[in-house]
PDB file of the backbone (N, CA, C, O) and the ligand in Angstrom, with CONECT records:
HET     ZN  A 101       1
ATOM      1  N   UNK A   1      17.647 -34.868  30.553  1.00  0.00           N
ATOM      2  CA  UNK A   1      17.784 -33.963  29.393  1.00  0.00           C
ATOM      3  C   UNK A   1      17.218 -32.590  29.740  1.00  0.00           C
ATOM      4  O   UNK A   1      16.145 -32.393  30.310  1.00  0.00           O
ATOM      5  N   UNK A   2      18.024 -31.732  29.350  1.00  0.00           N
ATOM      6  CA  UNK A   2      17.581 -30.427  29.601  1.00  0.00           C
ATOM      7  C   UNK A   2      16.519 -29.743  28.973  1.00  0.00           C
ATOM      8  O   UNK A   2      16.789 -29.625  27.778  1.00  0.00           O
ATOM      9  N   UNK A   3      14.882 -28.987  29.398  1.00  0.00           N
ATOM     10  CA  UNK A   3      14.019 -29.036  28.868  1.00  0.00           C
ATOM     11  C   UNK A   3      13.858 -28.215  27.455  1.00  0.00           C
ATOM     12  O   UNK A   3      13.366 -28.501  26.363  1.00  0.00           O
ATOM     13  N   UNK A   4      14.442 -27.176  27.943  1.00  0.00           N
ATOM     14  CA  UNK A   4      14.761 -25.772  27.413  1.00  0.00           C
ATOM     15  C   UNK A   4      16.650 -25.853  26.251  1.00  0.00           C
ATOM     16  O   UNK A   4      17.359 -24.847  26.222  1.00  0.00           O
ATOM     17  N   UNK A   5      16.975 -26.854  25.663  1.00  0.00           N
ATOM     18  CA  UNK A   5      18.806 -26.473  25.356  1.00  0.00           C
ATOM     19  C   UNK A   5      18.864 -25.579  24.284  1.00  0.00           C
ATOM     20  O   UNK A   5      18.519 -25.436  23.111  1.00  0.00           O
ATOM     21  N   UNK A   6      19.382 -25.106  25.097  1.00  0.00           N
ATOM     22  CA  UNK A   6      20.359 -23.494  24.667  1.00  0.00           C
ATOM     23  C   UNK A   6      21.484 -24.110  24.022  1.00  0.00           C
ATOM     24  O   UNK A   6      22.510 -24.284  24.678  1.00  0.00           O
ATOM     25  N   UNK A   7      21.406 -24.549  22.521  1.00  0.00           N
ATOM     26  CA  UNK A   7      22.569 -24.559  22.036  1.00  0.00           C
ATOM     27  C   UNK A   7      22.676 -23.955  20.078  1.00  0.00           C
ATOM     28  O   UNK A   7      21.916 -23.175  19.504  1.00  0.00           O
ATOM     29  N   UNK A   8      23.637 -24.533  19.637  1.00  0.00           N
ATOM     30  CA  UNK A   8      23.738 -23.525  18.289  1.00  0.00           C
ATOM     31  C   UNK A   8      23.000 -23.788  17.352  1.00  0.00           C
ATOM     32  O   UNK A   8      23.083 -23.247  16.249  1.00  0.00           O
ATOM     33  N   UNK A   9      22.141 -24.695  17.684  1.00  0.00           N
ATOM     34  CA  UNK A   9      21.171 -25.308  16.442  1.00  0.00           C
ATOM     35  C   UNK A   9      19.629 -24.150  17.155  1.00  0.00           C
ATOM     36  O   UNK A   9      18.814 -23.579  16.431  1.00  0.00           O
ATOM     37  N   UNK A  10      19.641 -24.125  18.052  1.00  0.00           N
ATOM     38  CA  UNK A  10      18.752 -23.302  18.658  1.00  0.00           C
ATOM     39  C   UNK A  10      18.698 -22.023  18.417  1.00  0.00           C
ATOM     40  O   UNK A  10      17.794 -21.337  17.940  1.00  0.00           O
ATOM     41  N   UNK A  11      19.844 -21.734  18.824  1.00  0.00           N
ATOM     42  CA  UNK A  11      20.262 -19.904  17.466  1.00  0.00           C
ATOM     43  C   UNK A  11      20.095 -19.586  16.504  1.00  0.00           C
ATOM     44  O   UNK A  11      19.683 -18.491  16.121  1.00  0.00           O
ATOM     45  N   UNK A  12      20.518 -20.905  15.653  1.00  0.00           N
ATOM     46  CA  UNK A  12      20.523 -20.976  14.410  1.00  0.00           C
ATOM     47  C   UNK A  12      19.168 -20.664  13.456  1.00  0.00           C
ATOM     48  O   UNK A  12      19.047 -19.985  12.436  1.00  0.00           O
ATOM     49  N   UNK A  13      18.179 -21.478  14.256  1.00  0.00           N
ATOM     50  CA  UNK A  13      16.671 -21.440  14.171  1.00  0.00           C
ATOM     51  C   UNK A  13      16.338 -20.219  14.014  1.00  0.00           C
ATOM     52  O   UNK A  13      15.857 -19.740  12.988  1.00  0.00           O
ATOM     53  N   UNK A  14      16.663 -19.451  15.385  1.00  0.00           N
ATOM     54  CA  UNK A  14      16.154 -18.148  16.407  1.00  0.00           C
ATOM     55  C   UNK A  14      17.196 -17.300  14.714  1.00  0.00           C
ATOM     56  O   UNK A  14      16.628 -16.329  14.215  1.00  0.00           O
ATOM     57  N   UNK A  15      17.642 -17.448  14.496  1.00  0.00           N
ATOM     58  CA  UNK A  15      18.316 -15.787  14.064  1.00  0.00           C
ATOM     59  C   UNK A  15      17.630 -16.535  12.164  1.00  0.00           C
ATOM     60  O   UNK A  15      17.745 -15.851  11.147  1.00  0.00           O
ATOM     61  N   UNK A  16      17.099 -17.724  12.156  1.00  0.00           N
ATOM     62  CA  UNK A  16      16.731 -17.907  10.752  1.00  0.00           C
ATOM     63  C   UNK A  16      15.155 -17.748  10.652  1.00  0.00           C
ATOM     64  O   UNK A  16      14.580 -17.888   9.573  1.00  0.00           O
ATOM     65  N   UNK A  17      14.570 -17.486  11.684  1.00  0.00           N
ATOM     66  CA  UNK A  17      13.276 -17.249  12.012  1.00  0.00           C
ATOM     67  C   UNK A  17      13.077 -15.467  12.019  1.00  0.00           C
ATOM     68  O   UNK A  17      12.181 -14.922  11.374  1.00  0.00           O
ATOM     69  N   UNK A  18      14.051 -14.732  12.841  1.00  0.00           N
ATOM     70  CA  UNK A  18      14.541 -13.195  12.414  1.00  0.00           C
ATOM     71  C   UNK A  18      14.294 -12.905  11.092  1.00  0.00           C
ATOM     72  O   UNK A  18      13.411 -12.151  10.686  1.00  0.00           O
ATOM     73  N   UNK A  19      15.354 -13.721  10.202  1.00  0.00           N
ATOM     74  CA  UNK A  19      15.492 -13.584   8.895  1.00  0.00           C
ATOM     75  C   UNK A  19      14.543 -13.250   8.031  1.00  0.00           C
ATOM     76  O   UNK A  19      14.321 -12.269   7.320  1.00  0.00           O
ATOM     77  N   UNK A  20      13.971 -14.384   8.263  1.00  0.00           N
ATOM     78  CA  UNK A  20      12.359 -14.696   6.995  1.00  0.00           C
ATOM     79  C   UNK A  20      11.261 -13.338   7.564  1.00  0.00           C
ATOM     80  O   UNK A  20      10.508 -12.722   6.810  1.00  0.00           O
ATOM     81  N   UNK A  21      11.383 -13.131   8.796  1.00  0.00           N
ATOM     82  CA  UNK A  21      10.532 -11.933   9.447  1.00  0.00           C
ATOM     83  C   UNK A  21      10.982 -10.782   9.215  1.00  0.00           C
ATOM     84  O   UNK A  21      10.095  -9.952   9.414  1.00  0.00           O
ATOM     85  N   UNK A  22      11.974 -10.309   8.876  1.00  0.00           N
ATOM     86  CA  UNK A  22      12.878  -9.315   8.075  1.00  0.00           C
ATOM     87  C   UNK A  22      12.535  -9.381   6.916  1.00  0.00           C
ATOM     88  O   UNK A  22      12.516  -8.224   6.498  1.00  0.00           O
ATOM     89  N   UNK A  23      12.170 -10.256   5.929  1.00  0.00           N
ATOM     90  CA  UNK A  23      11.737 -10.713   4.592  1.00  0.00           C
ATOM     91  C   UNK A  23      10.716 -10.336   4.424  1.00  0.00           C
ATOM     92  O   UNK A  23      10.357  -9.437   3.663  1.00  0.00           O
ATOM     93  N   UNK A  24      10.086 -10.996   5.139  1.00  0.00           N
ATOM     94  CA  UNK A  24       8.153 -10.666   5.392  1.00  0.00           C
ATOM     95  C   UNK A  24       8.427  -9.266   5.136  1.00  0.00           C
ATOM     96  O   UNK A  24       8.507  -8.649   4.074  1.00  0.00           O
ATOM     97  N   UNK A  25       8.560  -8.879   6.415  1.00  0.00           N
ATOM     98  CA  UNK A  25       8.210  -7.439   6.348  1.00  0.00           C
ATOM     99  C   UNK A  25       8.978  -6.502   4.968  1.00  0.00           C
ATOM    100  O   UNK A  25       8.067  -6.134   4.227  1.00  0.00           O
ATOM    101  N   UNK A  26       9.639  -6.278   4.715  1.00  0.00           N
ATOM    102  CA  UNK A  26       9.950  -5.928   3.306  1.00  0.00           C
ATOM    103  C   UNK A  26       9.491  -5.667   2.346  1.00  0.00           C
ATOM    104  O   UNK A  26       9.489  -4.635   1.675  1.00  0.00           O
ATOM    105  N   UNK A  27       8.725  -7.376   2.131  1.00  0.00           N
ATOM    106  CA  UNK A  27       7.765  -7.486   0.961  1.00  0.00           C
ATOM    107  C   UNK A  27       6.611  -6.956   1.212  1.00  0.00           C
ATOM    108  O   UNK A  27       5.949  -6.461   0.300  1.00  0.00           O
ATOM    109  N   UNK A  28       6.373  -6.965   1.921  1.00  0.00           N
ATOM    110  CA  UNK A  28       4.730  -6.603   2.414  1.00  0.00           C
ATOM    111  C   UNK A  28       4.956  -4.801   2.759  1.00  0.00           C
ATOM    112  O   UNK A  28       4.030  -4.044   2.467  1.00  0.00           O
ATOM    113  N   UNK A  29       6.323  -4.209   3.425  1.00  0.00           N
ATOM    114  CA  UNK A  29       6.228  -2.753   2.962  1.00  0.00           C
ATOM    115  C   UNK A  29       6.450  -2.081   1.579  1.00  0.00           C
ATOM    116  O   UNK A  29       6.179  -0.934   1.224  1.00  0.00           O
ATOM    117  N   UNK A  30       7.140  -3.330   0.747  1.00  0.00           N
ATOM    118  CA  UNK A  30       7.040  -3.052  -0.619  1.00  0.00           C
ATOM    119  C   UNK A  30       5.875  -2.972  -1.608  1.00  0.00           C
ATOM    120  O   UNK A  30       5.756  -2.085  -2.454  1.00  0.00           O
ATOM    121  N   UNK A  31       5.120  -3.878  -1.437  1.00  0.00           N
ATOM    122  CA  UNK A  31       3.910  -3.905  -1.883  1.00  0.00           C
ATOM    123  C   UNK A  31       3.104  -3.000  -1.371  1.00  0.00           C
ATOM    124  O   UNK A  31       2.421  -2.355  -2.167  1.00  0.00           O
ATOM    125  N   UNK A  32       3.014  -2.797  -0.290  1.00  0.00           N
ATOM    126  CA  UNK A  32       2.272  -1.806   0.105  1.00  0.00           C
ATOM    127  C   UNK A  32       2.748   0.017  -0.412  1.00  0.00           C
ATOM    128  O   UNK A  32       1.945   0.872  -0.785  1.00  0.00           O
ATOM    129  N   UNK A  33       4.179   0.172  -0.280  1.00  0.00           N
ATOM    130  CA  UNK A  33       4.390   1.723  -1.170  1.00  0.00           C
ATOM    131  C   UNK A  33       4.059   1.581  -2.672  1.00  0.00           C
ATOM    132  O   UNK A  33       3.546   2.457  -3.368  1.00  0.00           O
ATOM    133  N   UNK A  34       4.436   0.323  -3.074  1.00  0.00           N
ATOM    134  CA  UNK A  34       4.061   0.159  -4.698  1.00  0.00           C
ATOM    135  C   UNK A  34       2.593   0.238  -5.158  1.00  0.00           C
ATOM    136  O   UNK A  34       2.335   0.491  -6.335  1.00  0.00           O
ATOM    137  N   UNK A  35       1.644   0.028  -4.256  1.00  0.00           N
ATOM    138  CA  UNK A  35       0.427   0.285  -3.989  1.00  0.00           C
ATOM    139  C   UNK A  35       0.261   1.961  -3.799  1.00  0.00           C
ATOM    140  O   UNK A  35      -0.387   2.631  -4.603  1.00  0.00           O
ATOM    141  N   UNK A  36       0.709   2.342  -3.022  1.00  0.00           N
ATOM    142  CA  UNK A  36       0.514   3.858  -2.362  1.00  0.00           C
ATOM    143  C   UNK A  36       1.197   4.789  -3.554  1.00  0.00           C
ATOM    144  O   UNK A  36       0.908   5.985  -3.585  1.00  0.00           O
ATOM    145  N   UNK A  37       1.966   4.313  -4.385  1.00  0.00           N
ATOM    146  CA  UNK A  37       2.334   5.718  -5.436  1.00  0.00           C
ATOM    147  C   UNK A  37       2.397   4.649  -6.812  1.00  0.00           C
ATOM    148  O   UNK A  37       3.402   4.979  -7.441  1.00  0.00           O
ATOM    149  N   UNK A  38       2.001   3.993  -7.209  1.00  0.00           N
ATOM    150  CA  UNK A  38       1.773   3.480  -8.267  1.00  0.00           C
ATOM    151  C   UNK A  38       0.780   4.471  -9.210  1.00  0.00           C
ATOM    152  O   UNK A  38      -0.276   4.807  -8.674  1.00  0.00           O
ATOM    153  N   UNK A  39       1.022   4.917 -10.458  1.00  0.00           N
ATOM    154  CA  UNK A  39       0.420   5.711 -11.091  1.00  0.00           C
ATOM    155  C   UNK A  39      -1.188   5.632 -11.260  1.00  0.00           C
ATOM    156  O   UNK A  39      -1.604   4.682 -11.923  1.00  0.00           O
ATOM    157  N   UNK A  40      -2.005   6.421 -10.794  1.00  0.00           N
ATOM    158  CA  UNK A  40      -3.235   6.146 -11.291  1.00  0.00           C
ATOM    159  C   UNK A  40      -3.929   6.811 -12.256  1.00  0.00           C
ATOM    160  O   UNK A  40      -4.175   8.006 -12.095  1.00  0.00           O
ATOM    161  N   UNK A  41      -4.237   6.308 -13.100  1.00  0.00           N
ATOM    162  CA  UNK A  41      -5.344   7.063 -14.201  1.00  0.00           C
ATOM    163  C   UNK A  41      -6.242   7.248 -13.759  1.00  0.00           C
ATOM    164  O   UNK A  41      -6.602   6.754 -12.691  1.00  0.00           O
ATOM    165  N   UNK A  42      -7.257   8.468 -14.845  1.00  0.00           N
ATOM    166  CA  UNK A  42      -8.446   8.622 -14.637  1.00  0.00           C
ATOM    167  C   UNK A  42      -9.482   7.807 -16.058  1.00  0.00           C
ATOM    168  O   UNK A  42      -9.405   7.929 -17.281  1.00  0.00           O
ATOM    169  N   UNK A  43     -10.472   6.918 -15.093  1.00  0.00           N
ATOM    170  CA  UNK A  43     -10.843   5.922 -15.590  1.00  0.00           C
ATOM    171  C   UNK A  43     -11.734   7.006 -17.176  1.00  0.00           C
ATOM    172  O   UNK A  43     -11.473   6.842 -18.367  1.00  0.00           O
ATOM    173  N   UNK A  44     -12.462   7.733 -16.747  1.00  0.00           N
ATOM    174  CA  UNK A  44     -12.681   8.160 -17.977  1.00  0.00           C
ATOM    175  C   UNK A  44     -12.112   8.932 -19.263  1.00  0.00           C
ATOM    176  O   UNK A  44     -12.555   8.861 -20.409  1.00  0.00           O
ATOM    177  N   UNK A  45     -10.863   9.798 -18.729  1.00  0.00           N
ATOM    178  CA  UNK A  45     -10.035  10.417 -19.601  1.00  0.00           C
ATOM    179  C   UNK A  45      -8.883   9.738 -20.066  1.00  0.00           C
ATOM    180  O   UNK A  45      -8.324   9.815 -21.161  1.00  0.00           O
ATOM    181  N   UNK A  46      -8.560   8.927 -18.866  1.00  0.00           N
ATOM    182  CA  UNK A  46      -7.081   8.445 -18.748  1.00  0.00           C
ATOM    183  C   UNK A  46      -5.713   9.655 -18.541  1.00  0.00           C
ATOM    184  O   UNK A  46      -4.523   9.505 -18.818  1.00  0.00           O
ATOM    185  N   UNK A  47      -6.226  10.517 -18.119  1.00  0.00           N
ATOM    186  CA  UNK A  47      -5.512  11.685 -17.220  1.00  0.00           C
ATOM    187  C   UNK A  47      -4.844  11.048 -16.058  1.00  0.00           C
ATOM    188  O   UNK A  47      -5.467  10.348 -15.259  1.00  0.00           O
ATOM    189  N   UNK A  48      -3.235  11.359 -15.943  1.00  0.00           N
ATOM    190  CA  UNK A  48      -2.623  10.615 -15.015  1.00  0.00           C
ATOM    191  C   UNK A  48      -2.815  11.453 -14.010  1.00  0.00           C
ATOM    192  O   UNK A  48      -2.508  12.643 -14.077  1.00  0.00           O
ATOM    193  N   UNK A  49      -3.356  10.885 -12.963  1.00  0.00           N
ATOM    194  CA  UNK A  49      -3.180  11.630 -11.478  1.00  0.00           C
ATOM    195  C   UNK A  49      -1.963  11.838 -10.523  1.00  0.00           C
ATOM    196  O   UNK A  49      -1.068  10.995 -10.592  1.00  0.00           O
ATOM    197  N   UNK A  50      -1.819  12.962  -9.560  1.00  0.00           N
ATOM    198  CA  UNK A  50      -0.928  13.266  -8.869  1.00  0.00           C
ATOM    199  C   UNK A  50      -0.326  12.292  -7.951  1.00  0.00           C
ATOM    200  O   UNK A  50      -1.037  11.358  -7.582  1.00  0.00           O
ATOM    201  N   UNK A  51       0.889  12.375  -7.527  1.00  0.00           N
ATOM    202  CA  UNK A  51       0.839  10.751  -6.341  1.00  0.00           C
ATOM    203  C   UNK A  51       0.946  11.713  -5.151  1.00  0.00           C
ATOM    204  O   UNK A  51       0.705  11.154  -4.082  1.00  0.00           O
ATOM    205  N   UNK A  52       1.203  12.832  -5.075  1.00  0.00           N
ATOM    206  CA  UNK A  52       0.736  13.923  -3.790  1.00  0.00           C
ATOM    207  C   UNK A  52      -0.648  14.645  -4.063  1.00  0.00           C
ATOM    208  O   UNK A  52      -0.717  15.648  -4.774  1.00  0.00           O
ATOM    209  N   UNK A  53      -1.519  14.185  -3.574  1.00  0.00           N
ATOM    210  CA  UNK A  53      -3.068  14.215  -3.607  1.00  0.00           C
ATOM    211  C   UNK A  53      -3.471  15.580  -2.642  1.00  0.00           C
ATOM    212  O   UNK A  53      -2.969  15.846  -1.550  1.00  0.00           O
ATOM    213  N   UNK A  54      -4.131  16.072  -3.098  1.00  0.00           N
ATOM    214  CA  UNK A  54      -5.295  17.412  -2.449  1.00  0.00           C
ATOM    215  C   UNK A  54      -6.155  16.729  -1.829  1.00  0.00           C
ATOM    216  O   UNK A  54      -6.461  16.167  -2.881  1.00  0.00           O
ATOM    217  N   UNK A  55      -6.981  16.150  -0.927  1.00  0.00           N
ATOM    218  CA  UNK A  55      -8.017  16.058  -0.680  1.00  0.00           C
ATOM    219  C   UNK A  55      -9.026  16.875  -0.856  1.00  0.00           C
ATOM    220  O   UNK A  55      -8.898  18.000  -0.371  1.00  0.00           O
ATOM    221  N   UNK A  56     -10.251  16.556  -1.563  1.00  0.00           N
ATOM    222  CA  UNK A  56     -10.476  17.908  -1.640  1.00  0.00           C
ATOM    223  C   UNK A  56     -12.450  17.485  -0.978  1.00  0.00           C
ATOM    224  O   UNK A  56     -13.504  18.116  -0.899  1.00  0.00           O
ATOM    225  N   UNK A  57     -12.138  16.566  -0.766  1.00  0.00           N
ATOM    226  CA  UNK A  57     -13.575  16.443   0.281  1.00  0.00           C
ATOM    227  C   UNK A  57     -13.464  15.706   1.972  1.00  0.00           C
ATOM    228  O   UNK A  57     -12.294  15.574   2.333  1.00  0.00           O
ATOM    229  N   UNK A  58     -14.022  15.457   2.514  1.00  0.00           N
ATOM    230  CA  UNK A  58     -13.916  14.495   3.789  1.00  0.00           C
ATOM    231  C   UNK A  58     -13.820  12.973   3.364  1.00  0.00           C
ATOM    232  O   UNK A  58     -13.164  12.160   4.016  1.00  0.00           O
ATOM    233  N   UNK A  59     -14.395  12.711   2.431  1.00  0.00           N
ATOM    234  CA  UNK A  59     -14.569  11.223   1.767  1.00  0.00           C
ATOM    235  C   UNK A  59     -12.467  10.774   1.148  1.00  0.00           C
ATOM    236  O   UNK A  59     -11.808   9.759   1.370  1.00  0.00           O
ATOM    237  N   UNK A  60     -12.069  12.104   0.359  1.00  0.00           N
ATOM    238  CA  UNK A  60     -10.813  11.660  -0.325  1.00  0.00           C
ATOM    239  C   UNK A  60     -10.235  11.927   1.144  1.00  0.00           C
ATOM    240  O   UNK A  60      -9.767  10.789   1.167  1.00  0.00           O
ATOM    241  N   UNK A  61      -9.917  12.364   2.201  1.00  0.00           N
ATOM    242  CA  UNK A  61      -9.852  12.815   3.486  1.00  0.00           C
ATOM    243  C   UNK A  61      -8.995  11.369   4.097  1.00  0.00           C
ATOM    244  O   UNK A  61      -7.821  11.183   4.419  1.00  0.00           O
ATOM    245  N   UNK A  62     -10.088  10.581   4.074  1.00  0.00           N
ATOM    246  CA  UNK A  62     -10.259   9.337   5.037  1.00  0.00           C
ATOM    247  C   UNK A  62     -10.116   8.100   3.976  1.00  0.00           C
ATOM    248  O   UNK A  62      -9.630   7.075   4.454  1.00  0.00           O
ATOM    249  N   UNK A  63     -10.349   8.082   3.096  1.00  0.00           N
ATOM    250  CA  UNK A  63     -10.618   6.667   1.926  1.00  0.00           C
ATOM    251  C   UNK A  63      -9.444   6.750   1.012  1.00  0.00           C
ATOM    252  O   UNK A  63      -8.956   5.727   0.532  1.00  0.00           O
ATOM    253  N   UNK A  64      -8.879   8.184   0.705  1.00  0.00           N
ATOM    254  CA  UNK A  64      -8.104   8.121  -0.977  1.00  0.00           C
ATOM    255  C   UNK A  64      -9.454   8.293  -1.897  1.00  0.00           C
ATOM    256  O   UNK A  64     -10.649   8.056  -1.720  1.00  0.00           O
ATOM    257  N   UNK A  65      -8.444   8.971  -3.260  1.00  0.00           N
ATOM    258  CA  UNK A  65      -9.563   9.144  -4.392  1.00  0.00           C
ATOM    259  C   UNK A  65      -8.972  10.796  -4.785  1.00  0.00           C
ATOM    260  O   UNK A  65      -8.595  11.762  -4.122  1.00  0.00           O
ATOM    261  N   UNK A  66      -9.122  10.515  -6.096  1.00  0.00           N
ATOM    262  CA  UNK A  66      -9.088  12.222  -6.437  1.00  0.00           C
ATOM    263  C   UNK A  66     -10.392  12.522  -7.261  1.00  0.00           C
ATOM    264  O   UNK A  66     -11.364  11.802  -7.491  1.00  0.00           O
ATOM    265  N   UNK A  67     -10.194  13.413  -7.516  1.00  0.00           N
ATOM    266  CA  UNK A  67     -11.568  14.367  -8.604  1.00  0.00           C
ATOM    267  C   UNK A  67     -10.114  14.857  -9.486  1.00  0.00           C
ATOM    268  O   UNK A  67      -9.207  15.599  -9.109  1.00  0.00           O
ATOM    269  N   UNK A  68     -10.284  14.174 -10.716  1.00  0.00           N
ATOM    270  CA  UNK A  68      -9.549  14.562 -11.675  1.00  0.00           C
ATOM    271  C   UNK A  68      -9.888  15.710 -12.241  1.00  0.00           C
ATOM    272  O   UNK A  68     -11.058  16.038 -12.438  1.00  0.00           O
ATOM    273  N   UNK A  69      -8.611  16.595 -12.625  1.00  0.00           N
ATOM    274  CA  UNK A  69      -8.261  17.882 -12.499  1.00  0.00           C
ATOM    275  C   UNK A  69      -8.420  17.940 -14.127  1.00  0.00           C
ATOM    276  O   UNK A  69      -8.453  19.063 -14.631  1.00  0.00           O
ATOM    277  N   UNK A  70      -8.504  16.992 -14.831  1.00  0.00           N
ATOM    278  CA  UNK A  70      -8.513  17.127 -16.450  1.00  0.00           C
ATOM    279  C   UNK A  70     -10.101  17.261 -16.792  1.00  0.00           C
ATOM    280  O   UNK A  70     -10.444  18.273 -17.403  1.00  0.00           O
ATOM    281  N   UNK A  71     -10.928  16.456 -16.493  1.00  0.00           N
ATOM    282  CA  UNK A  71     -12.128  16.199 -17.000  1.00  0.00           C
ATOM    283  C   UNK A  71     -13.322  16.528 -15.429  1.00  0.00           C
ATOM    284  O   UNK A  71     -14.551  16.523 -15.503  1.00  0.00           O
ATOM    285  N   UNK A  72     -12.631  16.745 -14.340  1.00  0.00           N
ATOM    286  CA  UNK A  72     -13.839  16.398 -12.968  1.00  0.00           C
ATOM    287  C   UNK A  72     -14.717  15.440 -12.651  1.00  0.00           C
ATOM    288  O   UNK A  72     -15.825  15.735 -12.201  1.00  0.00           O
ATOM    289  N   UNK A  73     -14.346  14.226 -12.839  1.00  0.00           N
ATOM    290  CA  UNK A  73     -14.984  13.217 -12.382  1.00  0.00           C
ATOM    291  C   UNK A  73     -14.134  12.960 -11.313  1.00  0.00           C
ATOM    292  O   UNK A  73     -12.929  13.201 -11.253  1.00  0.00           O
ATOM    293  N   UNK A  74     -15.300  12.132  -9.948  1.00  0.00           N
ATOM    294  CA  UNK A  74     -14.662  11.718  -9.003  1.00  0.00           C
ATOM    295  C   UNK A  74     -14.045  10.234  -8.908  1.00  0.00           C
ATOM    296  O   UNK A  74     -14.536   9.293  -9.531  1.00  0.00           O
ATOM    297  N   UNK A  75     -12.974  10.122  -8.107  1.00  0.00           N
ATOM    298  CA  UNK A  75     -12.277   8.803  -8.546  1.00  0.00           C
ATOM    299  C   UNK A  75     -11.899   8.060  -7.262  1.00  0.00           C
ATOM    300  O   UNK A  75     -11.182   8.668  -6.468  1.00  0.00           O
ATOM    301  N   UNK A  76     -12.369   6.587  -6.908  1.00  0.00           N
ATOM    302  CA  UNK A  76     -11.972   6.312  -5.714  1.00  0.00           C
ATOM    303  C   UNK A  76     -10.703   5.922  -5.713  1.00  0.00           C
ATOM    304  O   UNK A  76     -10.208   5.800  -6.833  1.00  0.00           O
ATOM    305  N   UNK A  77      -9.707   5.582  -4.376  1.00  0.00           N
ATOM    306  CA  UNK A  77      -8.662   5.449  -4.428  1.00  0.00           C
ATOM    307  C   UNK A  77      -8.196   4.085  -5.701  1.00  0.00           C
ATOM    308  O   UNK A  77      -7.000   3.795  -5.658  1.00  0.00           O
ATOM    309  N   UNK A  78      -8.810   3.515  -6.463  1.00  0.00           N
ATOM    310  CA  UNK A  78      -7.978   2.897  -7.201  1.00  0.00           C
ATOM    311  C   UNK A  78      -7.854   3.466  -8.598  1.00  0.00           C
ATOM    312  O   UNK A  78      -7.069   3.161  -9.496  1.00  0.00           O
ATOM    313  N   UNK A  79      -9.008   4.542  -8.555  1.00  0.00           N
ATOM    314  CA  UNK A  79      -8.917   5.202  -9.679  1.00  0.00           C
ATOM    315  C   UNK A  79      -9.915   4.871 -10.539  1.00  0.00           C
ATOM    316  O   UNK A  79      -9.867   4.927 -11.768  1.00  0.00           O
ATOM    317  N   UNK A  80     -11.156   4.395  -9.598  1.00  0.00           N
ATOM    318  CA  UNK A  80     -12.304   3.919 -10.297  1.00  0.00           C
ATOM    319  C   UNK A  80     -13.382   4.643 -10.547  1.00  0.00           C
ATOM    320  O   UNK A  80     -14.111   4.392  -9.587  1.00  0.00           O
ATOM    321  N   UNK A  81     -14.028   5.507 -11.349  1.00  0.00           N
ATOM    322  CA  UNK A  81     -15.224   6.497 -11.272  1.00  0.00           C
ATOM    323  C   UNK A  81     -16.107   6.170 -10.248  1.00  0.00           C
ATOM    324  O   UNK A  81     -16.692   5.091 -10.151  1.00  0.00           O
ATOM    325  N   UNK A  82     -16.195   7.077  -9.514  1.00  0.00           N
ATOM    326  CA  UNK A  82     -17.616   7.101  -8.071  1.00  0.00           C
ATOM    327  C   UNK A  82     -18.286   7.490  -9.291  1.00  0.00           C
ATOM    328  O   UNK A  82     -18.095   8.295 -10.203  1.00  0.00           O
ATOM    329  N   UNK A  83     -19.571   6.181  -8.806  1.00  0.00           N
ATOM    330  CA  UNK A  83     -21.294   6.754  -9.889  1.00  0.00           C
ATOM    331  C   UNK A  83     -22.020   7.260  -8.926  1.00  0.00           C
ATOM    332  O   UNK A  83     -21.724   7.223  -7.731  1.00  0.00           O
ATOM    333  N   UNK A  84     -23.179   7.843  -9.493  1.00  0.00           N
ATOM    334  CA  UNK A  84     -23.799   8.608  -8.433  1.00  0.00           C
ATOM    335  C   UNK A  84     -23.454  10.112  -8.802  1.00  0.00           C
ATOM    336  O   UNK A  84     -24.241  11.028  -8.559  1.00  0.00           O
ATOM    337  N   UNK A  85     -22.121  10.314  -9.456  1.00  0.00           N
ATOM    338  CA  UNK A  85     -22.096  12.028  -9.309  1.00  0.00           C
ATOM    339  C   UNK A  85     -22.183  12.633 -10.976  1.00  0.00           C
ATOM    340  O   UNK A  85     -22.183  13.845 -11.194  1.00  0.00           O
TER     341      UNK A  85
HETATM  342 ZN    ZN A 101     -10.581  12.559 -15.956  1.00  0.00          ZN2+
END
């Protein structure tokens, strides 16, 4: 018996294994843009934030987060008030 057979059930696999990995990835770049421009409020005003962001420190830079432009509180990328300021 041949160790390795190369036949159509073997393709079949190979191009249905493609498939679901074509799938994967999809969902998971979907979720991930639906993540990346999904509307965020500002937790204390409820001022909707921009989905093209200013950075306007080294922290929103590297992490995400705005400083809402309605009231000035700082906001980490989910749109959660940084305490401390
Ligand atoms: Zn605000």
């Amino acid at each position: 018996m041949d160790p390795l057979p190369i036949n159509d059930n073997t393709l079949l696999i190979g191009a249905l294994v493609v498939l679901v990995g074509i799938v994967v990835l999809i969902v998971l770049v979907g979720v991930f843009l639906y993540n990346a421009f999904k509307p965020r409020h500002c937790s204390k005003c409820h001022a909707e934030m921009p989905v093209v962001r200013m950075p306007k420190n080294m922290r929103q830079a590297l992490w995400g987060g705005w400083t809402c432009s309605n009231c000035g509180c700082e906001l980490d990328r989910k749109g959660r008030e940084i305490s401390g300021k």
